[in-house]
Backbone as CSV, one residue per row, in Angstrom:
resi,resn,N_x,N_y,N_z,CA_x,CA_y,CA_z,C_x,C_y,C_z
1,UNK,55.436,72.875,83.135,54.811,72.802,84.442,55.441,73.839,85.368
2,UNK,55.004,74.126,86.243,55.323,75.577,87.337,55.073,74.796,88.643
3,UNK,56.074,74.641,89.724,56.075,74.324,90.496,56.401,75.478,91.814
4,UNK,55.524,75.670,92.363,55.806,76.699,93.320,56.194,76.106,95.046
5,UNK,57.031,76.652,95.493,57.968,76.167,96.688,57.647,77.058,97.454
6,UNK,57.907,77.559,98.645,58.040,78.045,100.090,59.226,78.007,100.549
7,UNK,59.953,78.472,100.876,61.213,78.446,101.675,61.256,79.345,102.818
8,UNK,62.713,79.281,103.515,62.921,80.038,104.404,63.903,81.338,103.857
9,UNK,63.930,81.952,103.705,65.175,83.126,102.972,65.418,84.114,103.828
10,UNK,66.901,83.991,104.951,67.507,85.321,105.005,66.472,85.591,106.487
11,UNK,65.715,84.485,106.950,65.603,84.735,107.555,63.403,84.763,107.581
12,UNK,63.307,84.981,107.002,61.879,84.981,106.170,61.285,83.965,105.211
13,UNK,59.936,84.026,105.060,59.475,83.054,104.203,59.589,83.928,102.765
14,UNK,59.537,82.731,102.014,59.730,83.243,100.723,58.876,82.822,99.605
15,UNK,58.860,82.925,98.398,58.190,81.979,97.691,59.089,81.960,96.138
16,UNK,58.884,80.796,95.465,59.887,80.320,94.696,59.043,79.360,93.652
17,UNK,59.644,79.481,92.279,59.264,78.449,91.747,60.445,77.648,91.272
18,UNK,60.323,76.358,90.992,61.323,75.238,90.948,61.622,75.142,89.716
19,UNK,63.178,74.800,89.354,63.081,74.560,88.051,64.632,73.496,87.874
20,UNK,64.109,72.459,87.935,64.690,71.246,88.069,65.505,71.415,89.769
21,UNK,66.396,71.516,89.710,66.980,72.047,91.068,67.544,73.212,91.924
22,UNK,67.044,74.158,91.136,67.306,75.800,90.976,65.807,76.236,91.918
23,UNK,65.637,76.907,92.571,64.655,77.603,93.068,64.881,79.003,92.785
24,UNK,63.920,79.706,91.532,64.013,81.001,91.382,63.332,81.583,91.955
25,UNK,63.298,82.475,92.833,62.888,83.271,93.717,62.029,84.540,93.215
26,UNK,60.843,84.487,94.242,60.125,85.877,93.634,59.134,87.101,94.203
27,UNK,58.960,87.819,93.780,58.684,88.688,94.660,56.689,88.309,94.657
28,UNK,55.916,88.725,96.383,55.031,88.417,95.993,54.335,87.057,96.376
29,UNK,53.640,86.629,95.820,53.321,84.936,95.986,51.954,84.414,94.689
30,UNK,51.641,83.072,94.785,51.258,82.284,93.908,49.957,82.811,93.458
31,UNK,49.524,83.900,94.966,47.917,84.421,95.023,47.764,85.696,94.438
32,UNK,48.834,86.354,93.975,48.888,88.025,93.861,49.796,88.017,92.644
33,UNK,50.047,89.369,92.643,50.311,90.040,91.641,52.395,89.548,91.856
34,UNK,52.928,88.493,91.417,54.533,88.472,91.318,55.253,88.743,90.476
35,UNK,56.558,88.794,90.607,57.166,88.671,89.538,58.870,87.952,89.716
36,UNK,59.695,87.665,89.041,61.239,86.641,89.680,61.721,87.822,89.837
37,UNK,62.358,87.737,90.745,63.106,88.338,91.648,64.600,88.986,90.980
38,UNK,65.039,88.007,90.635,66.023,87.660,89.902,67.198,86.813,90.756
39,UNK,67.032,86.405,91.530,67.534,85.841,92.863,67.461,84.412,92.876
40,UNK,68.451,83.486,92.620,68.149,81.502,92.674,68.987,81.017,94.140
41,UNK,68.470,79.995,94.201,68.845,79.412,95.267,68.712,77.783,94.935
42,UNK,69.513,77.522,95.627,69.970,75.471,95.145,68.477,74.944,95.857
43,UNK,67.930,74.255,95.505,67.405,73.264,96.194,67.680,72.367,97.183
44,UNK,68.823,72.125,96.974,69.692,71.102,98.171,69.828,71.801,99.054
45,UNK,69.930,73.639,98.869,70.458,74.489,100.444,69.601,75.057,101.142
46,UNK,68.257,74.852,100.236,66.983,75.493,100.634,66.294,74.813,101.831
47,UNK,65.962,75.414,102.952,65.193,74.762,103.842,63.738,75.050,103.700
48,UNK,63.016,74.144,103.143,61.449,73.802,102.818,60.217,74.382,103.839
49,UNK,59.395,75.223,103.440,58.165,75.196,104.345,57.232,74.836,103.425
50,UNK,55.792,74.464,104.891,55.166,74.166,104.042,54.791,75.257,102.763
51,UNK,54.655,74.679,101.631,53.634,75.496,100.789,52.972,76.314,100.533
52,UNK,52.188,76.490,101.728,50.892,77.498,101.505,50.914,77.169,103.149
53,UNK,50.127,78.443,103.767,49.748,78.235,105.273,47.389,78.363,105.210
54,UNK,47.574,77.557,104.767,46.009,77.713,104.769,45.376,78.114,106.208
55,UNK,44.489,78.798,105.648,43.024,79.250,106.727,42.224,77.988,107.110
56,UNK,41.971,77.130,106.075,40.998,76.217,105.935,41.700,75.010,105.640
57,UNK,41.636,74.164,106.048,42.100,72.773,105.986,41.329,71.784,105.608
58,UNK,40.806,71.776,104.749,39.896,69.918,105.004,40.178,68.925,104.326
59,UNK,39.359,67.881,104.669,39.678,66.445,104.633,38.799,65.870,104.002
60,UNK,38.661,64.614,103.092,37.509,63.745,102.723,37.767,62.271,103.250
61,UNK,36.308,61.668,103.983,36.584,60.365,103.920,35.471,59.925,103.040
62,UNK,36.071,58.663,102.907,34.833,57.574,101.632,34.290,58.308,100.573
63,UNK,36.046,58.441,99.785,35.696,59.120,98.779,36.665,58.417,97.377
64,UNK,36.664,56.999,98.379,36.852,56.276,96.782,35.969,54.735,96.473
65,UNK,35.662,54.262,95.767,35.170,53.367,95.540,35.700,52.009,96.330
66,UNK,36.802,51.991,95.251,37.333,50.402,96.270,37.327,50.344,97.490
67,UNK,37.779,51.693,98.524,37.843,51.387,100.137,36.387,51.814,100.278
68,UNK,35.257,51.814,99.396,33.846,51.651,100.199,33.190,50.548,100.141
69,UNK,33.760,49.790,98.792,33.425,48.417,98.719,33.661,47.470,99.772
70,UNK,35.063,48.045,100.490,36.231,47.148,101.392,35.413,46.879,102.656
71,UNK,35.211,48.331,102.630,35.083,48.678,104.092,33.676,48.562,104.567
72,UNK,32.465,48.158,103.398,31.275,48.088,103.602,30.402,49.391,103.470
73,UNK,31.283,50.800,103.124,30.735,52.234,103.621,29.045,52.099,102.236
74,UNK,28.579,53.142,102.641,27.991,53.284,101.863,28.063,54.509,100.633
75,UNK,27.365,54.873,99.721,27.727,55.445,98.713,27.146,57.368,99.392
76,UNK,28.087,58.096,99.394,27.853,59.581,99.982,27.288,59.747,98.834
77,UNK,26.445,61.169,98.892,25.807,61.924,97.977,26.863,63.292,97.690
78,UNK,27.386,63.468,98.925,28.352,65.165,98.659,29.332,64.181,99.273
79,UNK,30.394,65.536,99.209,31.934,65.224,99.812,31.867,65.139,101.145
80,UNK,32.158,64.240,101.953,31.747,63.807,103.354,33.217,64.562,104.091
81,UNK,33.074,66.042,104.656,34.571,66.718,104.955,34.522,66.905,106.351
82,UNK,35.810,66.935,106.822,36.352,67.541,107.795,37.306,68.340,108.213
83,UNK,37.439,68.973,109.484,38.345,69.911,109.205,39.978,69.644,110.006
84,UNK,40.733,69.665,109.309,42.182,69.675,110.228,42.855,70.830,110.642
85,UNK,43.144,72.068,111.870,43.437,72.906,112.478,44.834,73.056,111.476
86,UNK,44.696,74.614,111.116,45.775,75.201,110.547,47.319,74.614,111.185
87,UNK,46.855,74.843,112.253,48.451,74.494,113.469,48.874,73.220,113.272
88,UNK,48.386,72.553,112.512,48.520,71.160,112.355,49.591,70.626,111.131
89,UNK,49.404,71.904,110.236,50.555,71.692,108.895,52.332,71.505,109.212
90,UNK,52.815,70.920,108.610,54.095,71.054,108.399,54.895,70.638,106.957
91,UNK,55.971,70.606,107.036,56.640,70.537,105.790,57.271,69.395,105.502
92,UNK,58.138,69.159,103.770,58.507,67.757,103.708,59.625,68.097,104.414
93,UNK,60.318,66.783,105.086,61.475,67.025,105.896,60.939,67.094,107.391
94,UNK,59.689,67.246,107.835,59.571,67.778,109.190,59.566,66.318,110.067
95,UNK,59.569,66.481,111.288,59.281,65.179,111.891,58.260,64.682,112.303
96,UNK,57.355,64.264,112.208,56.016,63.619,112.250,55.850,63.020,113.933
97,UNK,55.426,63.919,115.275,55.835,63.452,116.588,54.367,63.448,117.103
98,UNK,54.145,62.239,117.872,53.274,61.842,118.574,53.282,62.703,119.960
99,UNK,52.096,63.285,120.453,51.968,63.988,121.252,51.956,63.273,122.675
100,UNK,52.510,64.082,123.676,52.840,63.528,124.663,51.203,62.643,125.511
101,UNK,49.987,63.134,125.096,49.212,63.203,126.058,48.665,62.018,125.553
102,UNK,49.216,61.485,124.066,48.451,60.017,123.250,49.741,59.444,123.499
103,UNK,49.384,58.058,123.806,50.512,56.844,123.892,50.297,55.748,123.093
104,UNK,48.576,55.872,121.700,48.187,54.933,121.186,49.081,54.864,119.721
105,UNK,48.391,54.366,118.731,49.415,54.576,117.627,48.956,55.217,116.849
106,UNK,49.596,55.529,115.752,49.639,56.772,114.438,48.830,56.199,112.987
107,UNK,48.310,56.645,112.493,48.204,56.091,111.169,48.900,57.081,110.131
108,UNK,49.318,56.739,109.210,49.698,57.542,107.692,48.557,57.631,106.985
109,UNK,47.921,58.111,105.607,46.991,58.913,104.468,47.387,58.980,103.717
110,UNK,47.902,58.392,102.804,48.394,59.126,101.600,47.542,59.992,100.468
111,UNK,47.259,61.482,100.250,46.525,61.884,99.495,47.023,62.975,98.521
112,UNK,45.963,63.000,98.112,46.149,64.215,96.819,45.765,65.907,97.071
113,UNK,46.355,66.933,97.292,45.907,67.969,97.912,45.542,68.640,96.995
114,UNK,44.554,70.062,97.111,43.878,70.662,96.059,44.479,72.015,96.597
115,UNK,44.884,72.694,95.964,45.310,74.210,96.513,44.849,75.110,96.097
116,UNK,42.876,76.097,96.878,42.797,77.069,96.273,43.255,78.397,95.680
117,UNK,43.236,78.836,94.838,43.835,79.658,94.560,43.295,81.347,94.479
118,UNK,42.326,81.408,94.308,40.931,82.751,94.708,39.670,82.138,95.234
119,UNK,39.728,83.324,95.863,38.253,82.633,96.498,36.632,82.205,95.614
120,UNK,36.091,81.131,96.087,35.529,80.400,95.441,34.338,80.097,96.447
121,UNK,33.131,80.529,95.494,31.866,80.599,96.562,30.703,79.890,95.210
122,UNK,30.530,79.127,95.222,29.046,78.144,94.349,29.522,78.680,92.490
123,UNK,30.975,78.111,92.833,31.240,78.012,91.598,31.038,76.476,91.160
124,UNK,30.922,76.243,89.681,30.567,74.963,88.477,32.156,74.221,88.767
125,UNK,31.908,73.061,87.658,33.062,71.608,88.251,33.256,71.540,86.649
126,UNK,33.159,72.817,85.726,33.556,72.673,84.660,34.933,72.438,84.413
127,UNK,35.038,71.361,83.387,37.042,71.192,83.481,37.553,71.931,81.478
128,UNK,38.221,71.273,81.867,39.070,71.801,80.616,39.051,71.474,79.275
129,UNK,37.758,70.512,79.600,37.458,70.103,78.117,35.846,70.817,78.132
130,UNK,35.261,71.693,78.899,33.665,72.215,79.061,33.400,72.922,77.392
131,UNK,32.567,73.493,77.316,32.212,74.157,75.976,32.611,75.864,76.223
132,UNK,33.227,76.055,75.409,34.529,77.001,75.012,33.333,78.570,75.588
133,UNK,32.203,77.937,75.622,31.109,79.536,76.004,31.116,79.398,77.646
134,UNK,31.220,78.517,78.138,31.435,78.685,80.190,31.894,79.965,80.076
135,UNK,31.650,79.843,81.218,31.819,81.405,81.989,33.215,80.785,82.678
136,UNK,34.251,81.174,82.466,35.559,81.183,82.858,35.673,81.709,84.297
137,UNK,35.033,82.446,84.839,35.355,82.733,85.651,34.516,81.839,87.057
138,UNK,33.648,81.116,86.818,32.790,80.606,87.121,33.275,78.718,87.616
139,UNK,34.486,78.326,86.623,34.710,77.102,86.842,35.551,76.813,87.826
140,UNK,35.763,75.162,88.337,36.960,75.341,89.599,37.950,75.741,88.988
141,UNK,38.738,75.027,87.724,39.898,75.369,87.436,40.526,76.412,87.388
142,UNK,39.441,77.802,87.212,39.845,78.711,87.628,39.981,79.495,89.171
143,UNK,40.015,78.252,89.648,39.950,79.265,91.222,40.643,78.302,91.984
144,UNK,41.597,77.013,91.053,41.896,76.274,91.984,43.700,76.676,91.582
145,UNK,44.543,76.629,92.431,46.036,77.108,91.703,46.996,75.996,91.737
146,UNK,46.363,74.902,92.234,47.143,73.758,91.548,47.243,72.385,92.928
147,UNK,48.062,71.579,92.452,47.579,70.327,93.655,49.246,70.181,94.490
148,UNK,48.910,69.309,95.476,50.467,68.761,96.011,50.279,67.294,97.184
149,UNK,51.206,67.040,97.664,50.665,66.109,98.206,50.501,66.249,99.955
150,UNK,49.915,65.018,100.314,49.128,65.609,101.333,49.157,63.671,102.819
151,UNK,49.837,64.105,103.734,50.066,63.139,104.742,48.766,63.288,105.786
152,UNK,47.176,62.485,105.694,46.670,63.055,106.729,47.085,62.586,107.663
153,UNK,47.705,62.398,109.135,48.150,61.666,109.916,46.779,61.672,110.571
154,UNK,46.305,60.559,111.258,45.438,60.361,111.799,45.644,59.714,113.419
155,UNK,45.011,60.086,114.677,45.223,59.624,115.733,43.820,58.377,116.034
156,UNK,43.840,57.319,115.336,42.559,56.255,114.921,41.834,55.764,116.743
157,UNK,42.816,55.894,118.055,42.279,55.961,118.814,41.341,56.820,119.342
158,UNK,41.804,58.181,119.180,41.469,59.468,120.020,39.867,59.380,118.704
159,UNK,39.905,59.070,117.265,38.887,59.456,116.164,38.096,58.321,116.740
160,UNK,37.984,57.610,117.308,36.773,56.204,117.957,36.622,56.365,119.135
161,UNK,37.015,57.323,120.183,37.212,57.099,121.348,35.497,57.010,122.100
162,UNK,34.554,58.012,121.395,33.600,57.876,122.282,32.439,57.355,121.221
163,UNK,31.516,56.213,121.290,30.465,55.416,119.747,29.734,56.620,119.594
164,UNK,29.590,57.501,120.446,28.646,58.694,119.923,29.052,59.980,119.537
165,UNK,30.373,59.846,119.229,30.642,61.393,118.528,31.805,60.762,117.724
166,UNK,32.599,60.683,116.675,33.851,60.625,115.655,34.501,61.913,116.087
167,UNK,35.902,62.029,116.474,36.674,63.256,116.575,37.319,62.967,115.651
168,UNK,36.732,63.759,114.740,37.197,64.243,113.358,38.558,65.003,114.021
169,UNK,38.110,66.155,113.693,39.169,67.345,114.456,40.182,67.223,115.072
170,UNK,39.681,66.629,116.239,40.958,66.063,116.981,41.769,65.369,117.248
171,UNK,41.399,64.390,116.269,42.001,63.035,115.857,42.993,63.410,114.759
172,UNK,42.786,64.078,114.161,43.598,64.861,113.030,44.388,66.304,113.118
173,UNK,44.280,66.754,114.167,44.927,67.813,114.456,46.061,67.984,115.438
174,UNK,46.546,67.535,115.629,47.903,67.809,116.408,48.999,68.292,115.822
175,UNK,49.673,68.575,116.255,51.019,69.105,115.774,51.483,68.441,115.361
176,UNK,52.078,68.686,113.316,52.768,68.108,112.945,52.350,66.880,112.149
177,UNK,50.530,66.971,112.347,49.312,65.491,111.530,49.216,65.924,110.422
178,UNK,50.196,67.339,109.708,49.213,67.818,108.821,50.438,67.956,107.736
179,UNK,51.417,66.923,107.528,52.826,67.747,106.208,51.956,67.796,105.103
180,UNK,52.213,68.702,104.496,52.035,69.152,102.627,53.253,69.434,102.228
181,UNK,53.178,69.510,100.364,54.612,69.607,99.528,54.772,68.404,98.959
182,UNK,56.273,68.503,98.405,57.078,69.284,98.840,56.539,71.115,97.755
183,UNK,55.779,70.667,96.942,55.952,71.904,95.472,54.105,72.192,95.630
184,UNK,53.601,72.935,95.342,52.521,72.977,94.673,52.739,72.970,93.079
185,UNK,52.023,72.052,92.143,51.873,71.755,90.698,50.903,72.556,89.949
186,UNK,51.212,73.745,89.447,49.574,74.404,88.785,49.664,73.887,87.744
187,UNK,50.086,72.539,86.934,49.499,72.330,85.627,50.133,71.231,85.424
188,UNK,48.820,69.942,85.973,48.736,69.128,85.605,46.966,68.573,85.991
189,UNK,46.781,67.355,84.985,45.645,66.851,85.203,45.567,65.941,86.076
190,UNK,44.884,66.212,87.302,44.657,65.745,88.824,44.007,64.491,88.049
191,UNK,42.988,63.934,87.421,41.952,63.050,87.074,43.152,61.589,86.915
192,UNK,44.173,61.575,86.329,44.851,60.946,85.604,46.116,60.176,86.654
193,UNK,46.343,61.357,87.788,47.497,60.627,88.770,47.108,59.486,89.494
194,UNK,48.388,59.014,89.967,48.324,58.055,91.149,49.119,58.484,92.236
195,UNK,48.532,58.557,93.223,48.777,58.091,94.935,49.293,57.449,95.353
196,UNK,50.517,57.460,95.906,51.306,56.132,96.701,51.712,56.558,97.794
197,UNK,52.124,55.522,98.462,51.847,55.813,100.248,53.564,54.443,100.197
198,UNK,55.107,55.323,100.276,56.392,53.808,100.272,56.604,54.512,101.984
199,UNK,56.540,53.175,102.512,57.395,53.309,104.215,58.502,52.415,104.152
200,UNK,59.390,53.199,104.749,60.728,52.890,104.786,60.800,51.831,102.898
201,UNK,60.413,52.217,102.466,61.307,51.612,100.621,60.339,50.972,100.605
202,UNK,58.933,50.145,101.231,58.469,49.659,100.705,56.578,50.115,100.451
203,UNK,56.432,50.017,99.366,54.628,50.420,99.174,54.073,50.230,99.737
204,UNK,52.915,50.852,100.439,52.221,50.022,101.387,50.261,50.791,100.237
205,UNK,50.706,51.934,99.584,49.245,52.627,98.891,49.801,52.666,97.828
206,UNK,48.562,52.091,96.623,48.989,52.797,94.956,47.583,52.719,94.857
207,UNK,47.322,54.110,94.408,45.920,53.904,93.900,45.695,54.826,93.316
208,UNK,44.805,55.127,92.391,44.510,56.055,91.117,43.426,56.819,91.825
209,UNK,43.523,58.329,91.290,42.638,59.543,91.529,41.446,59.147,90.657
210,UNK,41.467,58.359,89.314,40.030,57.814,88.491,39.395,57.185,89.874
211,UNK,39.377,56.367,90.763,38.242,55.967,91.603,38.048,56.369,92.753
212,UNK,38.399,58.174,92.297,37.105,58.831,93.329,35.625,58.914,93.451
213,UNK,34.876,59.091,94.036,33.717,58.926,94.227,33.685,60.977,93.537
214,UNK,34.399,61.786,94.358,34.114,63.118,93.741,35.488,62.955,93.071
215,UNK,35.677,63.933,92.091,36.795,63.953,91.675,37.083,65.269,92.394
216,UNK,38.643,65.462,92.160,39.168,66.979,92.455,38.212,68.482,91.853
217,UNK,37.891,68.338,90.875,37.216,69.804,90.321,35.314,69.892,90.874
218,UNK,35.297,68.368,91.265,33.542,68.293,91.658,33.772,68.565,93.141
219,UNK,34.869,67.880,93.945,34.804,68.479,95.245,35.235,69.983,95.442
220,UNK,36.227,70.577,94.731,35.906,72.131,95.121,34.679,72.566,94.464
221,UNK,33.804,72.261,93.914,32.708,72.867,93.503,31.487,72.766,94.042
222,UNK,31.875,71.544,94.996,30.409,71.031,95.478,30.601,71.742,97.061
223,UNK,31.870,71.837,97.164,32.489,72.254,98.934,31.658,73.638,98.766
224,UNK,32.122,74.759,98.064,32.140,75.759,97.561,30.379,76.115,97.596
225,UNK,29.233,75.545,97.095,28.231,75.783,97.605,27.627,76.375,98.506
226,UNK,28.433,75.868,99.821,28.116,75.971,101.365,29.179,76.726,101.671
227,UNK,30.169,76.998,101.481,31.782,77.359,102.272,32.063,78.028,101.227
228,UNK,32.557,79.348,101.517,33.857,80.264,100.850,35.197,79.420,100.596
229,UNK,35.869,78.927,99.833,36.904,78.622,100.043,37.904,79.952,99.811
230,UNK,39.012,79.607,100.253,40.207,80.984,100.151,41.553,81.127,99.709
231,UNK,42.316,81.332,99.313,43.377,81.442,98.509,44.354,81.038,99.621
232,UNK,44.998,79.925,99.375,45.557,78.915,100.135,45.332,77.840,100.966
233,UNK,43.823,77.548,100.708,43.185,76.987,101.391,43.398,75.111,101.088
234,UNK,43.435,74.346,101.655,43.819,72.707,101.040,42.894,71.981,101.363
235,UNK,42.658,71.660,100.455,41.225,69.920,100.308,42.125,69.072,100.056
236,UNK,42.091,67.924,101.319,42.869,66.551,100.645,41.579,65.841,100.460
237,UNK,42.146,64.937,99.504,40.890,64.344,98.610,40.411,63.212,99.441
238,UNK,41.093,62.730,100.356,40.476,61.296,101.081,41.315,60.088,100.788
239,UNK,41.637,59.006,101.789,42.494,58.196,101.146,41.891,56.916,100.741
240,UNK,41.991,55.862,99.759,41.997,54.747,99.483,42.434,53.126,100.389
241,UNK,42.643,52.367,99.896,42.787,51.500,100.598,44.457,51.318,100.875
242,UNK,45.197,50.294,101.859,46.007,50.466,102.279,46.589,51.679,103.128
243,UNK,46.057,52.226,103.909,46.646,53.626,105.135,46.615,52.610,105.998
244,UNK,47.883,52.707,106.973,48.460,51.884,107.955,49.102,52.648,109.237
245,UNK,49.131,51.665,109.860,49.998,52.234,111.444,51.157,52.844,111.202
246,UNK,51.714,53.834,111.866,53.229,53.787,111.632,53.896,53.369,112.636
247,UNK,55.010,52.769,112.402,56.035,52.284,113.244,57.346,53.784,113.478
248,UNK,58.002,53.889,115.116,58.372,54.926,115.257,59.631,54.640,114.467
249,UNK,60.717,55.434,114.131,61.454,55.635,113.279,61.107,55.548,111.692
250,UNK,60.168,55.094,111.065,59.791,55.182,109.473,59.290,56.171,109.192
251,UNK,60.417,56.130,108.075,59.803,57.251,107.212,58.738,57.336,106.088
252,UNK,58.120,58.028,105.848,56.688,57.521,105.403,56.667,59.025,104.140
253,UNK,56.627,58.477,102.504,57.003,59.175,101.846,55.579,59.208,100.745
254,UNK,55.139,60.572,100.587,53.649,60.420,99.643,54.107,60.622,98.130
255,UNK,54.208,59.728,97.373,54.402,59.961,96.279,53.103,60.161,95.166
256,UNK,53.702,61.115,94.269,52.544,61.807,93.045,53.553,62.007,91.938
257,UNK,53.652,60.654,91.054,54.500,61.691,89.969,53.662,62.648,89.228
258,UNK,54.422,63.633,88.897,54.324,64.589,88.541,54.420,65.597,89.375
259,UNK,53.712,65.860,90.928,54.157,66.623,91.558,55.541,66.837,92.150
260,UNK,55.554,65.457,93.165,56.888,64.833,93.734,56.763,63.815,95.061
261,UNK,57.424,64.287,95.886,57.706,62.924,97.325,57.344,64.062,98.034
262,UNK,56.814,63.868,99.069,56.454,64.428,100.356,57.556,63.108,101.337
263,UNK,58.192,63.694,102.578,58.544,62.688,103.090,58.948,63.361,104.131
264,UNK,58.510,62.291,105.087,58.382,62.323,106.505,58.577,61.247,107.439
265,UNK,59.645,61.128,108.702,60.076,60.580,109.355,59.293,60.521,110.840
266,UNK,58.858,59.426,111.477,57.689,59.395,112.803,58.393,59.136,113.523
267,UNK,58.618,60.122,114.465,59.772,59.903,115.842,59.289,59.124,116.644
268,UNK,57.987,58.634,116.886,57.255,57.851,118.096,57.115,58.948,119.412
């Protein structure tokens, strides 16, 4: 597996791939032409950015079965998306702060992030088991560079505030609504993970990527129709049941084995 990191180096961003607790360093990045540097750095001394700084941000809601059953939603035909403002990302480790101008409360997301990797315009949702004649260049897997995890923070007052419009956008965009990481994963099978959402040590989300309504390779393919996607660009997949309030001081940690912990502390 290849886990690619972000750091700060010397002063600059950097990019790195992980290898148990070693960050080898490299010239370049995940989208272009790299190569190792020859340069490591500890993991423990490394200060984390996010991942990728995407152009494009989006979001899915009611895009799993059980929380449409729950919740009464009805069954979407496409990926029902929205968008969260670039300015909105941060990293694992960052502090998760409620903006001065909201005094209501926070929710946590726990999701699964998709990280494009070339740009991708009405490409197929062929996966890795398709018939060996696809056009390779044509499927998501080739245009997607791998997954990570993904905190949507949500502001659930400011997103209800008026019955005739949902602020998507702005309900989700503030500074700091948006951590990804800690790694991007280019090789593993998204279909197969689970999602967990532990605050302060205890679970509050476990739920499997099998009961999406789209899966990961059908939503970049179906997004992709209508929208360019772009090389760094992040689709979180939508969350399941259990996303909750946060309480100020908890830390609120997205777990994916195989990728890793995202984790994040809510100052109030």
């Amino acid at each position: 597996m290849t886990k690619w990191v972000r750091i700060e180096h010397q002063g600059t961003a950097a990019y790195g791939q992980l290898d148990n607790d070693t960050i080898n360093l490299c010239t370049g990045s995940p989208f272009e032409n790299h190569a190792t540097s020859g340069e490591s750095v500890s993991l423990a001394d490394a200060k984390l950015l996010p991942p990728v700084e995407p152009r494009q941000f989006l979001g899915l809601w009611n895009n799993f079965h059980e929380r449409r059953v729950a919740d009464k939603l009805f069954m979407p035909k496409s990926p029902l998306f929205f968008v969260k403002l670039a300015s909105c990302v941060s990293a694992n480790g960052d502090t998760i702060c409620r903006p001065g101008s909201y005094t209501n409360d926070l929710k946590f997301e726990a999701e699964l992030g998709i990280v494009i990797g070339k740009p991708a315009f009405q490409i197929s949702a062929a996966d890795a088991d398709a018939d060996a004649d696809a056009d390779a260049d044509a499927d998501a897997d080739d245009h997607i560079l791998g997954y990570t995890c993904v905190n949507d923070v949500t502001a659930p007052t400011t997103l209800f505030e008026e019955p005739g419009f949902t602020h998507w956008c702005r309900a989700k965009s503030f500074p700091t609504f948006g951590p990804i990481g800690p790694v991007i994963e280019t090789d593993i099978e998204p279909d197969g993970l689970v999602v967990k959402a532990v605050v302060n040590g205890t679970e509050k989300q476990n739920y499997p990527v099998s009961d999406m309504i789209f899966k990961p390779r059908e939503i970049v393919s179906m997004i992709s129709q209508e929208i360019q996607l772009l090389p760094g660009d992040v689709i979180a997949c939508g969350t399941s049941t259990g996303a909750d309030i946060m309480q100020p001081g908890e830390t609120v940690e997205i777990v994916i084995d195989g990728i890793g912990t995202l984790s994040n502390r809510y100052s109030g």
